[in-house]
Wavefront OBJ file of the C-alpha trace (Angstrom):
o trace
v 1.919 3.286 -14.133
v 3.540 5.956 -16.221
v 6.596 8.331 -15.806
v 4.417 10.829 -14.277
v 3.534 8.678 -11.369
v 6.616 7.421 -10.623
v 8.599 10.702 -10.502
v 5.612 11.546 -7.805
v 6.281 8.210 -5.893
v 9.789 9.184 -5.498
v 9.604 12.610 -4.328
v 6.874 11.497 -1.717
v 9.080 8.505 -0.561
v 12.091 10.485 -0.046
v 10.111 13.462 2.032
v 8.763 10.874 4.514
v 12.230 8.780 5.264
v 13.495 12.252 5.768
v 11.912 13.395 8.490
v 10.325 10.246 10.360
v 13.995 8.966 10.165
v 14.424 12.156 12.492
v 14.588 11.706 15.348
v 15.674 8.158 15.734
v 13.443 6.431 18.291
v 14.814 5.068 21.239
v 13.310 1.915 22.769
v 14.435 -0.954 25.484
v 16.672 -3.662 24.423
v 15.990 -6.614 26.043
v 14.738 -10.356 27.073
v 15.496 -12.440 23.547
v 17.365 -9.510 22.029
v 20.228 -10.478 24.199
v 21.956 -13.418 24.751
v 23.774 -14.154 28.103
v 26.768 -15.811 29.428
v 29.352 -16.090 31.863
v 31.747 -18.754 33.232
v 30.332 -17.996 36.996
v 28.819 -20.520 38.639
v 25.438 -20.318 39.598
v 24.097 -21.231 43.263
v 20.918 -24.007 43.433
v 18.729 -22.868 46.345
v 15.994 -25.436 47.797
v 16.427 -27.065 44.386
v 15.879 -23.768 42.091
v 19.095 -22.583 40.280
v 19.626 -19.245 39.061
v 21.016 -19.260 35.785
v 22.525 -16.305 33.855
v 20.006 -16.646 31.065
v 17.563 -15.607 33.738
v 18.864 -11.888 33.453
v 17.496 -11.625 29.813
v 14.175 -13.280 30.357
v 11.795 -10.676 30.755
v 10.786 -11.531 34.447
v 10.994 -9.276 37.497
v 12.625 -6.213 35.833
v 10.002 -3.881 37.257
v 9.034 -6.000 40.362
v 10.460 -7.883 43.384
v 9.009 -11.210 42.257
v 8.440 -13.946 44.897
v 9.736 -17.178 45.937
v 11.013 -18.635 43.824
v 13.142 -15.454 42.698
v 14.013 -15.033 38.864
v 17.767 -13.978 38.118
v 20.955 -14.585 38.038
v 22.907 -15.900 41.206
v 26.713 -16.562 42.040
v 28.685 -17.010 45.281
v 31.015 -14.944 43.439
v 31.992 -11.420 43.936
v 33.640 -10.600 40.746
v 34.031 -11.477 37.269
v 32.494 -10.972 33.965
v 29.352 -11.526 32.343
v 28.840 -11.350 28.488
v 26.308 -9.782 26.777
v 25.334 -11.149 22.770
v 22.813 -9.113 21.018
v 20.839 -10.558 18.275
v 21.370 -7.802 15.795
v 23.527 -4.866 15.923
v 22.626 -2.157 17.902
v 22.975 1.773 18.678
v 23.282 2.298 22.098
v 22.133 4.994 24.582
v 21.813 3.701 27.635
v 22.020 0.835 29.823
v 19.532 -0.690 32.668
v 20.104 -2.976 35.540
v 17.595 -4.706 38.127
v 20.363 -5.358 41.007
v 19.840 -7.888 43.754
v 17.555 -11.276 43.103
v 15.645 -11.185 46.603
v 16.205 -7.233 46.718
v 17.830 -7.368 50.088
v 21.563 -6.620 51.104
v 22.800 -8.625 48.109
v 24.172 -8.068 44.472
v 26.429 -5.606 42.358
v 28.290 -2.658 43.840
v 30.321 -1.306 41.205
v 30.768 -2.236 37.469
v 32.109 -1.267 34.365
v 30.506 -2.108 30.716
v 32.712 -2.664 27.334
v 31.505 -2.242 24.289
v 32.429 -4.654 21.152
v 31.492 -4.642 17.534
v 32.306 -7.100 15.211
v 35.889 -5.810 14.763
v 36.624 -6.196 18.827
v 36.627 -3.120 21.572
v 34.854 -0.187 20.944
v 35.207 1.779 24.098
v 34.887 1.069 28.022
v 32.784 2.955 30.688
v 33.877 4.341 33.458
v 33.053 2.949 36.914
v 29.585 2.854 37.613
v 27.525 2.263 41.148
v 24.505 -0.061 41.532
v 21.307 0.807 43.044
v 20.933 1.285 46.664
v 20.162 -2.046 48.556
v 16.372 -2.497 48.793
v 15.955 -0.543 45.360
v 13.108 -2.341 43.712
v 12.962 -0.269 40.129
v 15.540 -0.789 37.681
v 18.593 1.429 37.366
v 19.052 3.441 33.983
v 22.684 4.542 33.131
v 22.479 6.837 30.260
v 25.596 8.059 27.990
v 26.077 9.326 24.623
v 25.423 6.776 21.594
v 28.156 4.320 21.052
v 27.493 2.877 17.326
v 26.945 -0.662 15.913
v 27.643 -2.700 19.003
v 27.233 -6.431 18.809
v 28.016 -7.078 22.590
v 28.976 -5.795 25.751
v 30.656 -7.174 28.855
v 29.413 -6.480 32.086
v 32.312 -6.597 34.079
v 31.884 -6.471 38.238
v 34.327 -4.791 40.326
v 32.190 -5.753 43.797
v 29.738 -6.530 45.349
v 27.734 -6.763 48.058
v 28.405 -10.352 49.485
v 27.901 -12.155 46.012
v 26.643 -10.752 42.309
v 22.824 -11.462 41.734
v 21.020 -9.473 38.523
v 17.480 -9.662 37.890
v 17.062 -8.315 34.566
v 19.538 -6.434 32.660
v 18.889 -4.069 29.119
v 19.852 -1.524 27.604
v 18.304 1.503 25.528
v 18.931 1.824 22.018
v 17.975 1.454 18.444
v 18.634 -1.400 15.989
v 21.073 -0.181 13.458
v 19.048 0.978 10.248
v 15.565 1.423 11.572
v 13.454 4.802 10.996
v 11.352 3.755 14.112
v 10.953 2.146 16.893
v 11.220 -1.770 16.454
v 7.392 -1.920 17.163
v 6.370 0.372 14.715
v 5.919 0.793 11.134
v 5.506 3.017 8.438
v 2.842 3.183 5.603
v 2.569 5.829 2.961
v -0.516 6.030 0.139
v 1.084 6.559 -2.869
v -2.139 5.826 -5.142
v -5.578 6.840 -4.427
v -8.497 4.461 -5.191
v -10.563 5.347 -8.553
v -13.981 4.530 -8.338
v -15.810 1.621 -8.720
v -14.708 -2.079 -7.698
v -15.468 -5.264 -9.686
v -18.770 -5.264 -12.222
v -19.659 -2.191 -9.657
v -19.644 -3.815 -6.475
v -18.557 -1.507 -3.603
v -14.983 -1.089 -3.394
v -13.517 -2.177 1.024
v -10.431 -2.277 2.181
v -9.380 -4.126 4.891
v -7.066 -2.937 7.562
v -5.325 -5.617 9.536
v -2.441 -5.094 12.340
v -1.040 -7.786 14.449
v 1.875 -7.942 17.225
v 3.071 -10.520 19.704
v 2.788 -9.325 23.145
v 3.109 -10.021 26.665
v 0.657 -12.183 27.739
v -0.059 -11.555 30.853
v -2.145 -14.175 32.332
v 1.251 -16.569 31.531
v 3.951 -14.727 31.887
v 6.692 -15.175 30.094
v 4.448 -16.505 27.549
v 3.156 -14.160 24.495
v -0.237 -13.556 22.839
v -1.203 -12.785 19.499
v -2.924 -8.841 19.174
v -4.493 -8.746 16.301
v -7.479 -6.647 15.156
v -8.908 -5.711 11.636
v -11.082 -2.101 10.307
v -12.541 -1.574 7.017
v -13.997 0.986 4.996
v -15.671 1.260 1.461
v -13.947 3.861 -0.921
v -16.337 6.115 -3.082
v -18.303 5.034 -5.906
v -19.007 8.643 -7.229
v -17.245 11.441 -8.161
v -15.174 13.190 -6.492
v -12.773 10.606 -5.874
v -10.650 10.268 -2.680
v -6.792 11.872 -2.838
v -3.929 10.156 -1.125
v -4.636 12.288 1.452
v -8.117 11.089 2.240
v -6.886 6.975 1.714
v -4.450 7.829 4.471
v -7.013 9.838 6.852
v -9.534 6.885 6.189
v -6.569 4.242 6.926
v -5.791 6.170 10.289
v -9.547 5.849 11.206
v -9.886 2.331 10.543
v -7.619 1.516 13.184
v -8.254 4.216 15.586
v -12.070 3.469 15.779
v -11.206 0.150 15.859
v -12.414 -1.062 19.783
v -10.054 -3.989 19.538
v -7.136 -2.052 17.974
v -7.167 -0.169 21.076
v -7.613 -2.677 23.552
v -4.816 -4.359 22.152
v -2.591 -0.777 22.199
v -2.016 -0.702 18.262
v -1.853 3.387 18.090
v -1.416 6.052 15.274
v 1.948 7.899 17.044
v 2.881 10.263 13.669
v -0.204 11.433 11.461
v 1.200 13.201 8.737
v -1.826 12.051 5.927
v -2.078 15.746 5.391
v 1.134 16.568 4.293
v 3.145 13.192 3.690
v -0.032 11.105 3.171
v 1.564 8.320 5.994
v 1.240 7.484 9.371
v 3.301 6.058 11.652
v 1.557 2.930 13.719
v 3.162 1.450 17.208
v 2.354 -1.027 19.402
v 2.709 -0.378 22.473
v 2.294 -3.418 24.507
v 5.055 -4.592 23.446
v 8.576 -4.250 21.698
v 8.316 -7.059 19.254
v 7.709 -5.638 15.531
v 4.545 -4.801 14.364
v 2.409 -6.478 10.934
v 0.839 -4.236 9.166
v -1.850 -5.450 6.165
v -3.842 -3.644 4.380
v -5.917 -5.729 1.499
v -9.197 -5.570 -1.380
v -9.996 -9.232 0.278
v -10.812 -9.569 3.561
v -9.397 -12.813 3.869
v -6.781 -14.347 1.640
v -6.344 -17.096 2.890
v -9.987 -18.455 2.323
v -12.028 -15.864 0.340
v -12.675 -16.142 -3.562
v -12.835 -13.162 -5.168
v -15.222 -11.259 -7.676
v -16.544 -9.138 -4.794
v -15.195 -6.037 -3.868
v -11.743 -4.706 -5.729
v -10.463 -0.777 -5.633
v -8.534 0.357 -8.530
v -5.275 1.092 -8.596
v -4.687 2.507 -5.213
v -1.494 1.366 -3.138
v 0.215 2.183 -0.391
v 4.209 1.520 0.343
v 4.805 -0.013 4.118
v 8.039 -0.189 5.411
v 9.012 -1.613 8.927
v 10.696 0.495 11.676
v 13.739 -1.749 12.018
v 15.826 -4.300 10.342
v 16.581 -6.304 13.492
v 15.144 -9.587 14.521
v 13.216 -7.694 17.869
v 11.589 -11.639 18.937
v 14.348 -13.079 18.473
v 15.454 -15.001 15.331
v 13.150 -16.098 13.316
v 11.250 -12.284 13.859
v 13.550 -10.187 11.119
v 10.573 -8.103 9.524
v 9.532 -8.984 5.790
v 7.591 -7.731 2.798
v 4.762 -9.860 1.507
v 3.242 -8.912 -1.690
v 0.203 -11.355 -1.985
v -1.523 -11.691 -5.484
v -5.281 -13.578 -5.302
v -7.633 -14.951 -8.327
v -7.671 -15.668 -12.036
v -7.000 -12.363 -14.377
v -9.400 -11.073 -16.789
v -6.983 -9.026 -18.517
v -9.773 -6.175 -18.294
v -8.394 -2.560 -16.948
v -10.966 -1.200 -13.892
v -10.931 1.593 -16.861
v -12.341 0.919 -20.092
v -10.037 1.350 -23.123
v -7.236 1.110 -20.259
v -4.257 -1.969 -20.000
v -4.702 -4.407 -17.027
v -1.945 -5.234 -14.801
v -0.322 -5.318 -11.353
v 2.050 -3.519 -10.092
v 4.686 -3.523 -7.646
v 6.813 -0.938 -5.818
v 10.508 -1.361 -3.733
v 11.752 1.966 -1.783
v 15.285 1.571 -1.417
v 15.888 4.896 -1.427
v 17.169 5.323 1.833
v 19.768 3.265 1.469
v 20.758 5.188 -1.484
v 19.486 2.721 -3.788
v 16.719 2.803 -6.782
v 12.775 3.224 -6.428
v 12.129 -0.078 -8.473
v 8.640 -0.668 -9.951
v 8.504 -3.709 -11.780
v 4.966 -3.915 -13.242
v 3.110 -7.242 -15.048
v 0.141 -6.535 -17.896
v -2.258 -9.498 -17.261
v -4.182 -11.335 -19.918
v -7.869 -13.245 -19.800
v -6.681 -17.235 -17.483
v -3.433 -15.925 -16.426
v -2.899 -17.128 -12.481
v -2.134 -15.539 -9.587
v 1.023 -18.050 -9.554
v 2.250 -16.552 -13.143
v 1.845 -13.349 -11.961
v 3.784 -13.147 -9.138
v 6.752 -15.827 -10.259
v 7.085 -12.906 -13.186
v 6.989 -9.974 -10.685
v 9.780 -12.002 -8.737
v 12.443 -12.560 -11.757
v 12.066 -8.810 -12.452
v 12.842 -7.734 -8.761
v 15.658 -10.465 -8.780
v 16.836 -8.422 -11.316
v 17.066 -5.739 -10.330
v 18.271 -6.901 -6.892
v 15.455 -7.179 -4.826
v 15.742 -10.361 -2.746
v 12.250 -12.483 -2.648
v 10.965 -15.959 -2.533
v 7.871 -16.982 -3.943
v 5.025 -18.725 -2.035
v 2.571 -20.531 -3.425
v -0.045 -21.419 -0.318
v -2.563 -20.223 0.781
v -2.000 -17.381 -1.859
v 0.332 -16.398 -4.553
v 2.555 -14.300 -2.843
v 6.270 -12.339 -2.563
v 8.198 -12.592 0.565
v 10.706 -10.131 0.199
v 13.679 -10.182 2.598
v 14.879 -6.951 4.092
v 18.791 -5.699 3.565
v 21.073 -6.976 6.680
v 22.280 -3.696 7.189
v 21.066 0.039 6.433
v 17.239 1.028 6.209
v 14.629 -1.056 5.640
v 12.677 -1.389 2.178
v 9.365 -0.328 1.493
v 6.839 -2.683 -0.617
v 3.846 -1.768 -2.069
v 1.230 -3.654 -4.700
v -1.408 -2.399 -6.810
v -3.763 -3.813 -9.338
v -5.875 -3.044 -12.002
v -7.583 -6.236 -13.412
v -11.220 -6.539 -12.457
v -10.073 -10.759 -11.469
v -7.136 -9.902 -9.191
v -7.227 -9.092 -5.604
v -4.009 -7.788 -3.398
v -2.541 -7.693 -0.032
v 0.391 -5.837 1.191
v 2.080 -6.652 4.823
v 5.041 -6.080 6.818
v 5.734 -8.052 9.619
v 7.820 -10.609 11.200
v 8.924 -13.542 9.598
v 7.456 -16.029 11.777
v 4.001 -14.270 12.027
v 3.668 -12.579 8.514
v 1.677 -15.275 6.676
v -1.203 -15.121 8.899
v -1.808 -11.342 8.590
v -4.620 -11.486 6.115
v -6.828 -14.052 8.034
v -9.466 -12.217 10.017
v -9.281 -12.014 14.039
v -12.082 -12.699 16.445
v -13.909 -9.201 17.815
v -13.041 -5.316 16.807
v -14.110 -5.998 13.113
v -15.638 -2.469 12.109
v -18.090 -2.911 9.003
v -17.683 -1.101 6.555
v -19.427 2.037 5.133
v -23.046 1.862 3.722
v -23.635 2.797 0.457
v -25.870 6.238 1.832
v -22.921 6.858 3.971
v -20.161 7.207 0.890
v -22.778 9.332 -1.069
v -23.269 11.819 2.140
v -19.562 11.609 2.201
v -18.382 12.088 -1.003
v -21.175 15.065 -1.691
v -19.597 16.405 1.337
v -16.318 16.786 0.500
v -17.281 17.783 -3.130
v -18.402 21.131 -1.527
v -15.063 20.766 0.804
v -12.705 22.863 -1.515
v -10.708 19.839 -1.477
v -8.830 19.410 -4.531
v -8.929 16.196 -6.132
v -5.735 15.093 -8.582
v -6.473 12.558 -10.807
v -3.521 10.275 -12.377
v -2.566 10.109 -15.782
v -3.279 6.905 -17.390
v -0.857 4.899 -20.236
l 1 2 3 4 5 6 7 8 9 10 11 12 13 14 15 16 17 18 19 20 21 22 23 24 25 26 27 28 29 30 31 32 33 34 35 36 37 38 39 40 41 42 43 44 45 46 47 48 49 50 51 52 53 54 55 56 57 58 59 60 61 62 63 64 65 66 67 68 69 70 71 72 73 74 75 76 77 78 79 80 81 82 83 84 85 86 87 88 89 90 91 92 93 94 95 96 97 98 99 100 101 102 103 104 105 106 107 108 109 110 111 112 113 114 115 116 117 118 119 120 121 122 123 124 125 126 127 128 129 130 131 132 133 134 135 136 137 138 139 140 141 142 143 144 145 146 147 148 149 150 151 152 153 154 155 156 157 158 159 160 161 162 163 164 165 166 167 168 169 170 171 172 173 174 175 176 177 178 179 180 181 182 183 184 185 186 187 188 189 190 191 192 193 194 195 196 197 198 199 200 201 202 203 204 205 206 207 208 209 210 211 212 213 214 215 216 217 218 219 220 221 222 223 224 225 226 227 228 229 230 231 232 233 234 235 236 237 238 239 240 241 242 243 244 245 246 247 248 249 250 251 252 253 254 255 256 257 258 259 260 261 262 263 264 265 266 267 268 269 270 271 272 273 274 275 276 277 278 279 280 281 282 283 284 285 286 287 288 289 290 291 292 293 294 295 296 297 298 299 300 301 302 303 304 305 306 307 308 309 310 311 312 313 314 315 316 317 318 319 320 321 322 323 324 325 326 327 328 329 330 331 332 333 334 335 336 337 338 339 340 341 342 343 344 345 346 347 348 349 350 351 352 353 354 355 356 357 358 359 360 361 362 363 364 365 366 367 368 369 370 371 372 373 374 375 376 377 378 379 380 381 382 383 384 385 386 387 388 389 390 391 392 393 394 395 396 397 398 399 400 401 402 403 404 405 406 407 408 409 410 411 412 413 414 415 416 417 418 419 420 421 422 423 424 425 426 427 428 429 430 431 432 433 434 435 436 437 438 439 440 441 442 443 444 445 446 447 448 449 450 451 452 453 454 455 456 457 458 459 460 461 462 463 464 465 466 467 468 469 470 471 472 473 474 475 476 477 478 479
């Protein structure tokens, strides 16, 4: 809220994109990433037809299915079949499930050509199918060919008539720091002590992810599973360090969180104060939600608020991973009636909010709203929007079932980071990243794998224990 902690924000920001942008992650490109055609016929068998779109379903890649087989079938032995990604893409490799039936049918040799958005990038040489019989999927790797929008898959022979299974390739979306199911979050304030009229101070952890379901394939299901914890009410005060540890924990003692396969793949709380979370059931992008309210969409507030602290969550990738409609988002969600009173006696009130753009070479904006006694959720956030729209943040405002920001990620680079913190004893937050079509559900509460929080003994064993830890505790600088 001050010069001081900005400066700090900053240098923190620009540490993690550093080196969690390094490596880049490499994932599989496939099923609604890519959209495919051809001018081929297809062949009907005992009333089934194979069509081409069949080859970017997600069905039988890793298996010989049975009758009826899934892929792509022509009486043709040549020809050309075009490959539309949804998003732009860095490629590094290139997978192929030959032969519908896997018998003595399907490609022989190929070639793939690459195409951006000005036309040819570069051709591969001549490459060989799988043996016949070959259940697993072929990989082809080669060195990264850059911002393709489509490739042609262009068959030289074959073995008595093309058939494909699956096709995909291996890649990253252009301007992620991660893995299209993964995301980022970084504590950039620690909480200060006591919530609302001294109630105990939770936050809720909430990460969901659409995922194969496997019970109706091709079908998806919802993973979604919450933690919490309580922050201490006594001296000494957690550090971003300790937020971040207790964030990690939430989710990895979470039962549900693992059943589901949300995991912590890049702990760096003790150096970076982030973590990196994937989920790995799937490759779809991942919401992250962290909140003072457990629910937003239903709960009233005057319960349980932290002060001040906040982390900044930024997605792995830009692209649209699901499909359209799935292009990760910020949502900034703003809950209750102010009471223009600081957390802090003698202290201003007001939220704040945070926009890394730094990667992109672009400004650490922090656009920041003092909040008097009546004034709404709704005022607060349409103010916090025509100050990011100034300074070029692209949001919309939404007005059910909170007062919220839905910020819209850049079409090409990095992806922003968003982070929201308040310090009026009437206003609860929630901060999320996640798909578009998925996002405004991430505060509501799932089923099972709710961990309660903390008791009240608990925090003071706790927080005696790390008072004799050696720990050192910073405290921010207040305006």
């Amino acid at each position: 809220m001050n010069t001081f902690r900005k400066s700090l924000v900053k240098v923190v920001t620009l540490s993690i994109l550093s080196i969690l942008c390094s490596p880049v992650y490499a994932a599989f490109i496939g099923g609604s990433a890519i959209t495919p055609s051809t001018t081929l016929a297809p062949v009907t068998i005992n009333g089934f037809t194979y069509i081409i779109n069949q080859i970017a379903d997600g069905i039988a890649l890793n298996a010989d299915a049975p009758p009826p087989y899934n892929g792509f079938t022509t009486n043709a032995a040549t020809g050309t079949i075009r490959l539309d990604f949804v998003g732009t893409y860095n490629l590094t490799g290139f997978v192929l499930a030959n032969d519908v039936n896997v018998s003595a049918e399907g490609i022989n040799t190929f070639r793939l050509d690459f195409f951006n958005a000005s036309g040819l990038i570069t051709s591969s040489g001549i490459l060989m199918a799988p043996p016949q019989g070959q259940i697993a999927p072929a990989t082809y790797p080669f060195s990264m060919i850059s911002g393709v929008s489509r490739v042609d898959l262009v068959v030289l022979s074959s073995r008595a008539r093309i058939e494909i299974r699956e096709v995909g390739f291996i890649g990253t979306s252009v301007g992620q720091v991660g893995p299209c199911n993964s995301v980022i979050s970084q504590t950039i304030f620690p909480p200060d002590g006591m919530g609302n009229n001294g109630n105990f101070p939770t936050v809720f952890v909430t990460v969901q992810q659409q995922v194969p379901d496997l019970t109706n394939p091709p079908s998806d299901r919802l993973a979604k599973c919450q933690g919490s914890f309580a922050t201490p009410v006594i001296p000494p005060f957690w550090t971003n360090t300790q937020k971040c540890d207790a964030l990690v924990n939430a989710i990895s003692s979470s039962v549900q969180c693992g059943v589901d396969g949300f995991q912590v793949t890049n702990n760096s709380c003790a150096t970076l104060q982030s973590f990196q979370l994937t989920g790995t059931l799937g490759t779809k992008a991942v919401t992250l939600a962290i909140s003072n309210v457990k629910n937003l969409n239903q709960d009233n507030l005057g319960v349980t608020l932290p002060n001040y602290e906040e982390e900044v969550i930024t997605p792995g990738c830009l692209g649209a991973a699901g499909g359209l409609g799935t292009e990760p988002k910020g949502l900034l969600a703003v809950k209750g009636t102010a009471t223009g009173v600081s957390f802090v006696a003698g202290q201003s009130a007001a939220i704040q909010v945070v926009v890394d753009q730094t990667s992109n070479g672009g400004a650490l904006t922090t656009k920041r709203v003092n909040t008097t006694a009546g004034m709404t959720a709704a005022s607060i956030v349409s103010q916090l929007n025509s100050q990011l729209a100034q300074a070029g943040v692209i949001c919309s405002l939404v007005t059910s079932p909170f007062a919220a920001i839905l910020c819209t990620q850049p079409s090409s680079g990095s992806a922003n980071g968003f982070g929201i913190s308040t310090s009026d004893t009437g206003i609860g937050i929630g901060n999320a990243s996640g798909p578009a079509n998925t996002i405004m559900n991430a505060f509501t509460i799932p089923g099972p794998g709710v961990p309660a929080p903390l008791p009240l003994p608990a925090l003071v064993v706790l927080a005696s224990l790390l008072a004799g830890s050696g720990i050192v505790v910073g405290r921010r600088k207040r305006k």
